[in-house]
N, C-alpha and C positions, 0 to 999 in steps of 0.2 A: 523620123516623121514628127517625134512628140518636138521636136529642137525648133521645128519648122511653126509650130503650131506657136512656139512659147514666143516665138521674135515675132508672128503675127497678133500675137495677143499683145505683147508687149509694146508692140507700134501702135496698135488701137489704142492703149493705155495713154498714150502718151501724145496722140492726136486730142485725144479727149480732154487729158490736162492742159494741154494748151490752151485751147476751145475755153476753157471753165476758165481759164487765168488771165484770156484776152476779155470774156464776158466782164469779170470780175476789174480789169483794167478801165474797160468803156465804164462799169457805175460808177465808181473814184471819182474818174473824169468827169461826168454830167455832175455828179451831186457835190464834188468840191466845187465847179463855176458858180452853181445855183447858188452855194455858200458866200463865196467869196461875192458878189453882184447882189445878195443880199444881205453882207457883213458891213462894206463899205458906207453906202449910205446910209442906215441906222448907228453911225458912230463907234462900230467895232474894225475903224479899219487895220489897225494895230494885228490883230488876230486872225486880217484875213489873208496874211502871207505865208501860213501852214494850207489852208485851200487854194490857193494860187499856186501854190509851191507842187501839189501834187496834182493838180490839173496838168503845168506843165508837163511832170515827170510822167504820172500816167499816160496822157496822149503823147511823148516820144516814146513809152516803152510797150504801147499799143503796136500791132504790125497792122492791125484794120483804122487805125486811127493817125498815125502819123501824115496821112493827108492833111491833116488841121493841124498841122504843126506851127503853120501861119498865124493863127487864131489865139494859138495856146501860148507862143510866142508874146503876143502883141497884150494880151491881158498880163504878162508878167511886166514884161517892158513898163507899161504905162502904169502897174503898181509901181513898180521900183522907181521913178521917177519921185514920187512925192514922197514915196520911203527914204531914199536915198539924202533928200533934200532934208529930212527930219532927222537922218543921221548925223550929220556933219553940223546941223544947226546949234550951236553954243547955248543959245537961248530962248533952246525950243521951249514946247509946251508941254503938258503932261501926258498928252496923250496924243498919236499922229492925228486922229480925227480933230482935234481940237486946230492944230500945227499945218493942217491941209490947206491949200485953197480951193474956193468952192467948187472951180470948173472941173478938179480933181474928180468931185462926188458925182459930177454930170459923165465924166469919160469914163472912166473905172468900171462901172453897171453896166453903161451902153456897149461898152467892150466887151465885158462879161456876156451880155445877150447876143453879140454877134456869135462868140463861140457857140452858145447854148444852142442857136439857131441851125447855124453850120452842123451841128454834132447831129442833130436830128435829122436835118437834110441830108446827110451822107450814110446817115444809118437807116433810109427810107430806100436810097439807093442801093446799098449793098442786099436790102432784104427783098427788092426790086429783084435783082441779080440773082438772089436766091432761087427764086420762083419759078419754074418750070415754064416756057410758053406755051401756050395753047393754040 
């Protein structure tokens, strides 16, 4: 009986951990986008590919979050566009903000707030689904 109890205890334990480590995956996710959508245009965009990087990585290693894999995708994508174009550049500038072009600083944020938007809306629905009907 006690053997019974411990692999019921211990599945609880481990529902739980999950629980904490998907919660803990969704914060990453929102508050690197909000990072990165507000690194970009104040001229930190160099630094916003550590927040972009774990947006991605966060929402594919989310299981409630991989539905925004499209979002999370698409904010990498359109950094690495102008990242990419500053790599290869000979005679770039000192810094990718400086090396961007403007439309860069318009797509980049407005990208970022689709995800930001998207993450909300599906976390309104899952809490939606929570909820008991009455």
């Amino acid at each position: 009986m006690r053997h019974l109890m411990d692999s019921h205890t211990e599945r609880n334990m481990l529902v739980t951990t999950a629980a904490r480590w998907n919660k803990t995956l969704r914060r990453i996710a929102i508050i690197s986008a909000y990072a990165a959508t507000i690194l970009v245009p104040t001229g930190w965009a160099k630094l916003a590919i550590a927040p972009i990087a774990l947006t991605l990585i966060a929402t594919l290693a989310s299981p409630t979050m991989r539905r925004l894999w499209w979002a999370a995708l698409a904010l990498a994508v359109v950094y690495a566009a102008p990242f990419i174009q500053y790599a290869v550049n000979p005679n770039r500038a000192s810094s990718l903000s400086k090396d961007m072009d403007v439309i860069w600083w318009v797509i980049i944020p407005r990208v970022g707030v689709v995800y930001i938007v998207a993450h909300h809306l599906s976390q309104r629905v899952v809490a939606e689904r929570a909820e008991p009907a009455e």
